[in-house]
Structure formats: C-alpha cells, structure tokens
C-alpha positions in Angstrom: 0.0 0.0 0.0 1.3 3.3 -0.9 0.1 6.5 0.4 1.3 10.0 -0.9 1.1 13.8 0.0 0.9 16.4 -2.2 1.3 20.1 -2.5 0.1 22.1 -5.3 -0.8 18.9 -7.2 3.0 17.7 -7.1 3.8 15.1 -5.2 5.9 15.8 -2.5 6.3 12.4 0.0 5.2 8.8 0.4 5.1 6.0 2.2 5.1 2.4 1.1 4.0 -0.8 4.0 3.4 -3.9 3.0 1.5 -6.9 4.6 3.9 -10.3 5.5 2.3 -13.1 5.4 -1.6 -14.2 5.7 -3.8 -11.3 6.2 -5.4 -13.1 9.2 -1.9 -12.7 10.7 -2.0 -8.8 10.9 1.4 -8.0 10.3 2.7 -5.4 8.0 5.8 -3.9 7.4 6.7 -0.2 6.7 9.5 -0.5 3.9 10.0 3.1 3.1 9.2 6.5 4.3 10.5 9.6 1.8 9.8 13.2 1.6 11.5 15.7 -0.7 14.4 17.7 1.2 12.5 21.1 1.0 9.3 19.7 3.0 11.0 17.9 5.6 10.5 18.8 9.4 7.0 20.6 8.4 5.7 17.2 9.9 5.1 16.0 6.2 6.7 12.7 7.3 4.2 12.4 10.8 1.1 13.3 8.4 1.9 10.4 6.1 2.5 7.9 8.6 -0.9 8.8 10.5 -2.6 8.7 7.0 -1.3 5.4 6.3 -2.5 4.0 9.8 -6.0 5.1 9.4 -6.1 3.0 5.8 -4.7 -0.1 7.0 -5.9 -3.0 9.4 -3.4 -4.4 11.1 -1.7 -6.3 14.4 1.5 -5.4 14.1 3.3 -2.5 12.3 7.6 -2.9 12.4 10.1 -1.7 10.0 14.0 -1.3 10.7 16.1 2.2 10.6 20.0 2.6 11.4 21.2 3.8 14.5 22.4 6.4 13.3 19.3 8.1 11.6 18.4 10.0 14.3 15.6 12.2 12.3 14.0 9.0 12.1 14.3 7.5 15.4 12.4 11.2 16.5 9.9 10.2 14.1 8.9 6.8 15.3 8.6 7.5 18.3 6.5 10.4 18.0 4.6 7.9 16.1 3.8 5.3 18.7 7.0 3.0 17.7 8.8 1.6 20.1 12.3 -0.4 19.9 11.7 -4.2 19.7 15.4 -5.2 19.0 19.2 -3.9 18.1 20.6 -5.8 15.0 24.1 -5.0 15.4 25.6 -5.2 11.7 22.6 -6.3 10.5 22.8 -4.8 6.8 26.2 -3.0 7.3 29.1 -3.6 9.1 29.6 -1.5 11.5 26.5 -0.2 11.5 23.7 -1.4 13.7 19.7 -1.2 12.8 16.7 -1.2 15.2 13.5 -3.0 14.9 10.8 -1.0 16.1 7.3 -1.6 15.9 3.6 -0.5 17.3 0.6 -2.8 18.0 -2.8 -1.7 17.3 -5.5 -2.8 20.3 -8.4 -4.7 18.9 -12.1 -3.5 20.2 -11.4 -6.0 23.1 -8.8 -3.9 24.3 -5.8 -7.0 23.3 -3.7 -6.5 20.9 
C-alpha cells in the first residue's frame, strides 16, 4: 500500500507498508518513508505515517532504521513505535539497525 502527499498537485512524499504473510496474521511492514528535502521537518513525514494508519488494518506495524538516523528515530517515536530489538551489523558492518514496531489494540482492548 502506498500512500502520498501532495502540495500544489505535485507530489511531494510517500510512504510504502506492505503486509507479510496471511492477512489473518495482521502484520505489516513499513519499507520506506520519503519526503522531498524542501518539505521535511513541516511534519510531512508524521502526516503520512498517520494517514497510512488510518487506511490499513493491522496487528503489528515494524520496519527497521539505522542507529544512526536519528531524524527518524524522532519520528517513530512520535509515532507510537517503540524499539523491539538492536541488530548490530545487520545490513552493514559496523552499523547497527533497530526493529521497532507499534501494536494496534483490537475493540477488546488485546492486541
């Protein structure tokens, strides 16, 4: 599922999450989050996330980010992510990645 923002009928971000697995499952991952370098911290990126969540039914939401990226760390957690694991040289040496991810409650109140 893709989801976009625009601005003056350009677009300017996106935001791409796919499910894994069975649907019945309820997991999804975000793969990619971009917005172009003039819109960012306008709260372009936290817009496009929310959208996103409001279109999709799911479980649980996780994606991975470096370490490093600490724009997008800020992000998450504003988000409602919170940091499931450190993959230490995960995709890079030298470099290590965090899994975070967010639950969504069911009516019942479980998740």
């Amino acid at each position: 599922m893709k989801t976009t923002i625009k601005r003056k009928g350009k677009v300017i971000g996106f935001v791409i999450i796919e499910r894994i697995g069975k649907p019945k499952h309820g997991l999804m991952e975000l793969k990619r989050i971009e917005v172009k370098k003039r819109y960012r911290r306008q709260g372009m990126a936290t817009r496009l996330i929310k959208i996103a969540l409001r279109k999709i039914k799911f479980r649980k939401l996780f994606l991975t980010t470096h370490i490093s990226n600490k724009a997008a760390l800020k992000l998450y957690n504003k988000c409602g992510f919170h940091i499931e694991a450190y993959l230490p040289g995960h995709y890079y040496e030298g470099e290590t990645e965090i899994l975070l991810s967010m639950f969504r409650e069911d009516e019942n109140g479980t998740a």
